[in-house]
Each structure stands twice: as C-alpha cells, then as structure tokens.
C-alpha positions in Angstrom: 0.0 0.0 0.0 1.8 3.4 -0.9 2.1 5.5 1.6 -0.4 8.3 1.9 0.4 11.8 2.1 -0.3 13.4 5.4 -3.2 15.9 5.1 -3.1 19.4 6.5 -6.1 22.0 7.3 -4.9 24.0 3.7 -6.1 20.6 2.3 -9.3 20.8 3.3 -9.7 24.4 2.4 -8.6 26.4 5.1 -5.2 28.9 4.8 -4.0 29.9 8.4 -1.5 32.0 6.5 -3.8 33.8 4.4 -5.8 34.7 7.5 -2.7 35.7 9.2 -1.9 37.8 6.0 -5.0 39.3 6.3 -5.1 40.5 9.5 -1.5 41.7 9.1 -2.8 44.5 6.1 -5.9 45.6 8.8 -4.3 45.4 12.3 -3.3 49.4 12.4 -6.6 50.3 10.2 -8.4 49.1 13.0 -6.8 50.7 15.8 -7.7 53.7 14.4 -11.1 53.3 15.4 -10.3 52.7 18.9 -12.1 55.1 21.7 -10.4 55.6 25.3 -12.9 53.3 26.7 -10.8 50.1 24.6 -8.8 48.3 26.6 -8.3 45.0 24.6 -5.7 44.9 21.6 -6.4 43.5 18.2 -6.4 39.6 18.4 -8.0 39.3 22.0 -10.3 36.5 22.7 -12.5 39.3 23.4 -12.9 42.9 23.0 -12.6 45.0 26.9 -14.6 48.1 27.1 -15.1 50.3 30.4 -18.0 51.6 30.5 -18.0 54.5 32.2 -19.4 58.5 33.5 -23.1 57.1 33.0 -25.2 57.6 35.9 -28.4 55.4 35.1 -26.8 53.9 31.3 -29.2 51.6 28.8 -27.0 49.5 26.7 -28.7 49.4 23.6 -27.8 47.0 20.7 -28.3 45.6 17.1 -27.2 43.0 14.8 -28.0 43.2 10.9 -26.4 41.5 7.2 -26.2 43.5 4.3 -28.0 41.1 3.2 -28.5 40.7 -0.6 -26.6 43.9 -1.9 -23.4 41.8 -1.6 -24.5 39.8 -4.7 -24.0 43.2 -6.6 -20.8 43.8 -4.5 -19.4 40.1 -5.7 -20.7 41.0 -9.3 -19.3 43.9 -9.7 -15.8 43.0 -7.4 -16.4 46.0 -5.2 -15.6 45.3 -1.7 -15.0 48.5 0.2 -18.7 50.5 0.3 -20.5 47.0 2.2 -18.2 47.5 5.4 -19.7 51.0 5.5 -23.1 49.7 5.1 -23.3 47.2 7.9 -22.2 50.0 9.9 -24.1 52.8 9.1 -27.7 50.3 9.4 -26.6 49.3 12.6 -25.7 52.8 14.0 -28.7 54.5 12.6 -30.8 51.1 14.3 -29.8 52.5 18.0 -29.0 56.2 17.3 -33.3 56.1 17.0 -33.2 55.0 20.8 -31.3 58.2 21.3 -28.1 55.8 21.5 -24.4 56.9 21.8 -22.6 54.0 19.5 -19.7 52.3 21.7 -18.4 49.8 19.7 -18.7 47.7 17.0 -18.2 43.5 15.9 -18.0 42.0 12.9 -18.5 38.6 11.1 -16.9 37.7 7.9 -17.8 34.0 6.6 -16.2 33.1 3.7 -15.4 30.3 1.4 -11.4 30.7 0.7 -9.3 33.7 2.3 -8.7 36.3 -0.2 -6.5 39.0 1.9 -7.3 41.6 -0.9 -10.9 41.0 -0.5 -11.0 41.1 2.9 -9.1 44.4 3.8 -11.7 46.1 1.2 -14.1 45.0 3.5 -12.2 46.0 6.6 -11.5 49.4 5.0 -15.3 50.2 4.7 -15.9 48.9 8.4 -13.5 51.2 9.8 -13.9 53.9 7.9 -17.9 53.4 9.1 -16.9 53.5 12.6 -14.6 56.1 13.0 -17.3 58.4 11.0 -19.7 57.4 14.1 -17.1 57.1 17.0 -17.3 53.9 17.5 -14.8 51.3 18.3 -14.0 48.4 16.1 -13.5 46.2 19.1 -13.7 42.5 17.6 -14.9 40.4 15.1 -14.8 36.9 13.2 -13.5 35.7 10.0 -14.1 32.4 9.6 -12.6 30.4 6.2 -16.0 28.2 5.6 -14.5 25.8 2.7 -17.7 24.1 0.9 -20.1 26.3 2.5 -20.0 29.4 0.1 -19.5 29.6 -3.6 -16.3 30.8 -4.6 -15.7 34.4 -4.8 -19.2 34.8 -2.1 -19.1 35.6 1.4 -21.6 36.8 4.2 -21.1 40.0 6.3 -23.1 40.7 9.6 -22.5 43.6 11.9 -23.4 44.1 15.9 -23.3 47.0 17.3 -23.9 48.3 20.9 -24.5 51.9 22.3 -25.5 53.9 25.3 -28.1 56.0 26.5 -29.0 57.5 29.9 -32.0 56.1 30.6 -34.0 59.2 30.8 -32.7 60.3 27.3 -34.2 57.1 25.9 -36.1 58.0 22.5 -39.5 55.2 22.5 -41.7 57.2 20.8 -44.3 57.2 24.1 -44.2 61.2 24.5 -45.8 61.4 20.6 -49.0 63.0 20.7 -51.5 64.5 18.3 -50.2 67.5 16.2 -46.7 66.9 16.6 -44.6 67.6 13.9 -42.7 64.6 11.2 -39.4 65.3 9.4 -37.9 63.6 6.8 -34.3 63.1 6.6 -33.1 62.5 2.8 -31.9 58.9 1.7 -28.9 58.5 -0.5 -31.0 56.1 -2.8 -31.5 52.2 -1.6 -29.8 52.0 1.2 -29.2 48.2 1.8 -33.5 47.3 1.4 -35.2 45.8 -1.4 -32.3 44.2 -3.8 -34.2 40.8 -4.0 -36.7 42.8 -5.9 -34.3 45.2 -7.5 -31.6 42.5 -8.8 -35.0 40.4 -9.9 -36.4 43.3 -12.1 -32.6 44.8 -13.3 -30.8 42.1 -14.0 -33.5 39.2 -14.8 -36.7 41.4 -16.3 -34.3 44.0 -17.7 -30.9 41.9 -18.3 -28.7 44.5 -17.4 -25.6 44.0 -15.5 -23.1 46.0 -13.1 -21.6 48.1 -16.1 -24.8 48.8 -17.5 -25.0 53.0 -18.0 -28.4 54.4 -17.3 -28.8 57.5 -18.8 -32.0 58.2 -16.6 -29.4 57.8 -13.2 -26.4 59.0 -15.1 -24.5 56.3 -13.7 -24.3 52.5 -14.3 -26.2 50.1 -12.3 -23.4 49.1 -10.0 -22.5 52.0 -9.2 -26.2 53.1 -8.1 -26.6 50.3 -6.3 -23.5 50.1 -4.5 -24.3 53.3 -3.0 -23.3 53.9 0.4 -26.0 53.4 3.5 -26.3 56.8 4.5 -25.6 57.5 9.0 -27.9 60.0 10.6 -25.4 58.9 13.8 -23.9 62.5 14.4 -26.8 64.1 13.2 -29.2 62.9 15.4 -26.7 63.6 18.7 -26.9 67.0 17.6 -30.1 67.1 17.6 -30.9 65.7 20.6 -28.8 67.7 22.5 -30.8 71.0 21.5 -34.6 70.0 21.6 -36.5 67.1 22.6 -37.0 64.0 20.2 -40.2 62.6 20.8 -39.8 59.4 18.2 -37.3 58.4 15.6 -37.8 55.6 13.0 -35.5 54.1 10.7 -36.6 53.3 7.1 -35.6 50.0 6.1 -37.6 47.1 5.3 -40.8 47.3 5.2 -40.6 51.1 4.0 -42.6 54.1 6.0 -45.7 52.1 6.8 -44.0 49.9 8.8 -41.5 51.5 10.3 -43.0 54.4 11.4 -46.0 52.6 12.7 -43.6 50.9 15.3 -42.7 54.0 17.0 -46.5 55.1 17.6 -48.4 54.9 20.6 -52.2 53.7 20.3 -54.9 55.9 19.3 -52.3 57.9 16.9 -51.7 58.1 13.0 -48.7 59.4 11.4 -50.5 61.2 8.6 -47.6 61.8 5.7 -47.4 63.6 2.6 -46.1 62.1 -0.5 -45.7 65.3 -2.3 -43.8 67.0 0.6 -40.3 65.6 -1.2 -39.1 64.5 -4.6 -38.8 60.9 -5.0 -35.5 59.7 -5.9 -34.9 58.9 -9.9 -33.6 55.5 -8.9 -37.3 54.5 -7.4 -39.3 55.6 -10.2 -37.0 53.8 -12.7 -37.7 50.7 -10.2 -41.3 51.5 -10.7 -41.5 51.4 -14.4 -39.4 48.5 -15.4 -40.8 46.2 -13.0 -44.0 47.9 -13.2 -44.2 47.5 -9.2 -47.5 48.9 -7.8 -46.9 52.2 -5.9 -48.0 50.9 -2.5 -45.4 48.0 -2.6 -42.2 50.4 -3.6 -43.9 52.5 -0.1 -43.4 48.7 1.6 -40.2 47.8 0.2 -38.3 50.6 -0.5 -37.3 53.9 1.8 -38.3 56.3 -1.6 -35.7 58.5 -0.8 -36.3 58.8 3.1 -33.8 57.6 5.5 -35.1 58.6 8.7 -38.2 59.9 10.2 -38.3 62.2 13.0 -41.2 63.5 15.5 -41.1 66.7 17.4 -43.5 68.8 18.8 -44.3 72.0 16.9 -42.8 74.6 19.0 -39.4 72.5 18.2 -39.8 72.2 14.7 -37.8 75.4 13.7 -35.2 74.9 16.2 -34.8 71.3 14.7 -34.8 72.0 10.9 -32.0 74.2 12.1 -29.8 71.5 13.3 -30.3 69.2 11.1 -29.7 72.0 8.3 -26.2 72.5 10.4 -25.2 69.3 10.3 -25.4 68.8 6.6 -28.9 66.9 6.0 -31.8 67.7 3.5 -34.3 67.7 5.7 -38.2 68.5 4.9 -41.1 68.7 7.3 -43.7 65.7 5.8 -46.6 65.3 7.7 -47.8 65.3 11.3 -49.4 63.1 14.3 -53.2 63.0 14.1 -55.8 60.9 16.7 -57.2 57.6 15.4 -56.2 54.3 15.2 -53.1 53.3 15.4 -51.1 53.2 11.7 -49.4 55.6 9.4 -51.6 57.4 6.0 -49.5 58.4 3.2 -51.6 61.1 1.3 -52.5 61.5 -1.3 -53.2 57.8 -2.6 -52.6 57.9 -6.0 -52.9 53.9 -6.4 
C-alpha cells in the first residue's frame, strides 16, 4: 500500500496564512477606530470596554447583514462600500433610541481567504466606525470551505450603544399634532435588492456596467451606494430640543416602520408630495412595473429617517439638522385615530 500523504487544514480548504496575512494589512486600520474606553488589543479573545461617567446607562444593541446587496458587490468586485453599510444600518438602528454608539463587531464568513478581499471589506468597516465614534472592538473571519460559492461571502454587523436612561427616544411622548421630518436617503440603502436584482438584472438583463442615462451612472454603481448615518446628526439634535420618536426606514418602508414608534390611538399622517422621490425608485417603478403601494413597503423612496417633534421644536430642529449637513423636509404630522401611518394622497 503506498504510503499516503499526510493531510493538513490547507487541504481541506482552510489557509492559516492567508488569514494571518490578512489580518496583518488591517491590524493598524483598526486601531484607528479605537475610543479611550478600549482596553483590549487587536487579536484578543475578546474585545474590553469600560463603560463608564453614565449615571443610570441603557446599553442598547443591534445585529444586521447586508444582506442581498453583496450579490452586486461580488458581481461587480467591489468590496469597500459593504463595510460601510453594515455600519451605518446598525448605528442609525440605536441612534433612533437616542443611543451613543460604543463599539462595533464583525462577522466575515467566507469560502477561501482572499486578503485583498478582505481588507476592502475591513476598510469600509473602519472607515464606518470612525465616522460614528465607535470602536471596532472584535470580530470573526471564519474560512467556511464548501459552504459558500467561490468568490461569495456573508457579512453581519453588531453593534452596541448607550443611552441614559432618561434620554431614551421610544416614541411614548408622541401626541397629536406633533410635527414629522424627513431626513433624505442617499438612494437604496441596503433594502429591497431581491426585488431590485430580480427586475434589473433578470426582467431587464442588465448587469453591473450597465450606464443608465435616466441615473447618469451605471447600475453598480447606483446600487452600490453607500447606507447613509444620521449617527452625528441625530446627537446634535438631541442635544438641542427634545425627540419625541425616531424611526429608521428599512424594510418594510414608512408604513412599517413608522408605525412601530407610535403609541395607540395615533396616526402618522404623511405627505407624499412633501419631497421628490429619488430617480432611482421611479426607474424601479417602471421596469418592474411595481404597484406604488409596494415600492412604499419595500423601498425607503428616498427617506432615511423619520423624526417627530413637537411643533414649538420644529424650527429649532430643521435648524440642526440644516447644520449638520442633512436635506431635511417637514412631511406630515401626528393625528388621533387608530393606530397606523396614511401616506396622502393615494394615487394607487
């Protein structure tokens, strides 16, 4: 019997040195990110954080994917804008509780190590936290041989924040005739690509390079758009008037996300005209001629946040949010009735 030749973990799929090699090109990238509050290095078995000058602190947390944009990311080979996504989703997902973010965690699962590819990634992760303060304290990247299709990976975020607990934004102060503002998307976000990659790229048969005259851009690069933060906007904010709700717009669009932040026996009552629906939707629209009330339930359609104030702080809020560099438009207001959000007029 000939002698067999002795098998090592690279046989099977899995590179120790191209994860060492890999962490070597992102060590000092992530270190940059690091807040006071870090007392762990890069490499610990886990990330040390001292929480600290909080009298009564909330911890408040999050944990999303970017789910099926990274299908564009692996078509086009475009690695560095998805790092920033998972981010920004998971900032804006506490910053609505009136959260500061702390620090962040990452998960990387992949079917062979590509360094290159993975310190694209890393690059949009840290330069997501540092925009936000936040520490990129740990993470995972785990070399899953068999399990994803070469040249795929998955990319999940966690993220935790703080609050003092009687600065925490539930939406249980909004009343009747309070005030809703609209913070402006920067097009899809990371919502909806099941339906957009299913009506571009299957109805339409258009791929990453494809140039769309009506978005002046090509497909990718639309769609590969950054999630926009509201993070440092929203601290502003809430340090000069009071925040009675915030909502995130992801999936499920206005109607459901603005419905969870109201208390019974109130409607959020919004105005569709009130701002000018991205390009990108209506494009969306007509080629997969999508009824209007589904792009309201699957797509943000150009808003990423709402916010409710009362109406003696509506001026004094447009203000800040005009300071800190977002187009934001007054859409609506809080009426009595059952419990639900109207977007007016219906023109379905």
């Amino acid at each position: 019997m000939a002698d067999k030749k002795p098998l090592t973990y690279a046989d099977a799929g899995v590179s120790f040195e191209a994860e060492s090699k890999a962490m070597q090109r992102i060590k000092d990238q992530i270190k940059t990110t690091y807040r006071p509050e870090v007392l762990s290095n890069v490499g610990s078995f886990g990330g040390l954080f001292a929480l600290g000058r909080y009298q009564k602190p909330i911890l408040v947390s999050s944990t999303d994917s970017v789910g099926t944009k990274l299908m564009v990311a692996f078509q086009a080979n475009k690695h560095d804008t998805v790092g920033y996504d998972i981010v920004a989703h998971c900032g804006n997902d506490i910053v609505v509780q009136g959260a500061e973010p702390l620090f962040f965690l990452d998960y990387i699962g992949i079917g062979k190590m590509e360094p290159s590819v993975i310190e694209e990634i890393m690059i949009g992760l840290v330069s997501g936290c540092r925009d936000i303060g936040c520490a990129l304290i740990g993470g995972e990247t785990a070399e899953l041989s068999g399990l994803y299709t070469p040249g795929e990976y998955d990319l999940v975020g966690t993220i935790v924040g703080v609050v003092e607990k009687e600065a925490l934004i539930t939406g249980d102060k909004i009343q009747p005739g309070d005030k809703i503002i609209a913070l402006e998307s920067t097009g899809l976000h990371t919502n909806g690509y099941s339906l957009v990659r299913k009506i571009l790229f299957e109805r339409c048969n258009y791929n990453v390079n494809t140039y769309l005259p009506e978005l002046s851009t090509t497909v990718g690069e639309e769609l590969l758009k950054p999630h926009k933060s509201y993070v440092k906007s929203i601290l502003q904010l809430r340090d000069v008037c009071e925040i009675k709700g915030i909502a995130h717009i992801t999936g499920g669009g206005l109607p459901g996300n603005v419905e969870r932040i109201l208390p019974e026996k109130c409607i959020a009552r919004i105005n569709k005209q009130n701002w000018d629906v991205p390009s990108v939707f209506k494009l969306l629209q007509h080629k997969g001629d999508v009824e209007e009330a589904e792009m309201y339930r699957v797509f943000n359609m150009g808003v990423g946040i709402v916010i409710v104030v009362a109406p003696d702080s509506i001026d004094t809020a447009m203000a800040s949010l005009t300071e800190s560099g977002e187009s934001a438009f007054e859409i609506g207001e809080i009426v009595k009735g059952d419990k639900g959000v109207e977007l007016c007029p219906n023109h379905s």
